[in-house]
C-alpha positions as CSV (number, residue, x, y, z in Angstrom):
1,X,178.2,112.3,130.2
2,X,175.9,112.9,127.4
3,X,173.4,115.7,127.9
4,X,170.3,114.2,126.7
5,X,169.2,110.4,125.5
6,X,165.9,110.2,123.2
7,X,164.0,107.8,121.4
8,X,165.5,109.2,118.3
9,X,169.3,108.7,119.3
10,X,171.6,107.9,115.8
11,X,173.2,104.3,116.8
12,X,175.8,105.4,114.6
13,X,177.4,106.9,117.5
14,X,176.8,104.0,119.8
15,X,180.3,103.2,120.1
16,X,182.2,106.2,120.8
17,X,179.4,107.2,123.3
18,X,179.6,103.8,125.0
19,X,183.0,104.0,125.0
20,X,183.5,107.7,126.5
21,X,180.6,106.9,128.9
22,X,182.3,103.3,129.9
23,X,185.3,105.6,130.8
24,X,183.8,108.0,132.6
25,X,181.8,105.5,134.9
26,X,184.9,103.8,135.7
27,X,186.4,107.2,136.7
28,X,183.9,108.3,139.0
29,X,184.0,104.3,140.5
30,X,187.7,104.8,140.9
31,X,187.1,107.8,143.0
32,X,185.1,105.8,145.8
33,X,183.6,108.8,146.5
34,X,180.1,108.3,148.8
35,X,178.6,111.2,148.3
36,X,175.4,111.9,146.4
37,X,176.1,113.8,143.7
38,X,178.7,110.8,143.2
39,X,176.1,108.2,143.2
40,X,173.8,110.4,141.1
41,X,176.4,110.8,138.5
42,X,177.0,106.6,138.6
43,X,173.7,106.2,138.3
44,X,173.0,108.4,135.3
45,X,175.6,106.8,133.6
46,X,175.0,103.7,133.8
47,X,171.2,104.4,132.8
48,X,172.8,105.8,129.7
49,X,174.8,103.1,128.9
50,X,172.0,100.4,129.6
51,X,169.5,102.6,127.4
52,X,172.5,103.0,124.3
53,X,173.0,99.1,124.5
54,X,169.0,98.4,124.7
55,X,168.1,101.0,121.9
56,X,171.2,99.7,119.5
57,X,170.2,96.3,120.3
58,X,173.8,95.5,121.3
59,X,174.6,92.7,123.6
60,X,177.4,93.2,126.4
C-alpha cells in the first residue's frame, strides 16, 4: 500500500503502483477475512487505485 497519494503524484509510476496495489487488493480479498482492519485495508486500496487511474487519466 502506498503511504501517501497527492495531487502532485508522478504518473510515471502509475503502472508499477497500480500493479503492486492490484496485487495486494486481490491478497487481502483472497483472505475473506471480515474484520475491520480488513475492510479498511480494502478500502484504502481501492481508493488508491481509483485516485491513480483518475489522476493518470487511464481507463480500466
Amino acid at each position: 500500500m502506498l503511504n501517501s497519494l497527492e495531487s502532485n503524484y508522478d504518473c510515471a509510476n502509475a503502472g508499477d503502483d497500480l500493479h503492486q496495489l492490484k496485487q495486494e487488493l486481490e491478497s487481502l480479498r483472497e483472505q475473506q477475512a471480515e474484520d475491520k482492519e480488513t475492510q479498511e485495508s480494502i478500502n484504502r486500496l481501492e481508493n488508491q487505485i481509483s485516485f491513480i487511474l483518475n489522476k493518470c487519466d487511464i481507463n480500466h
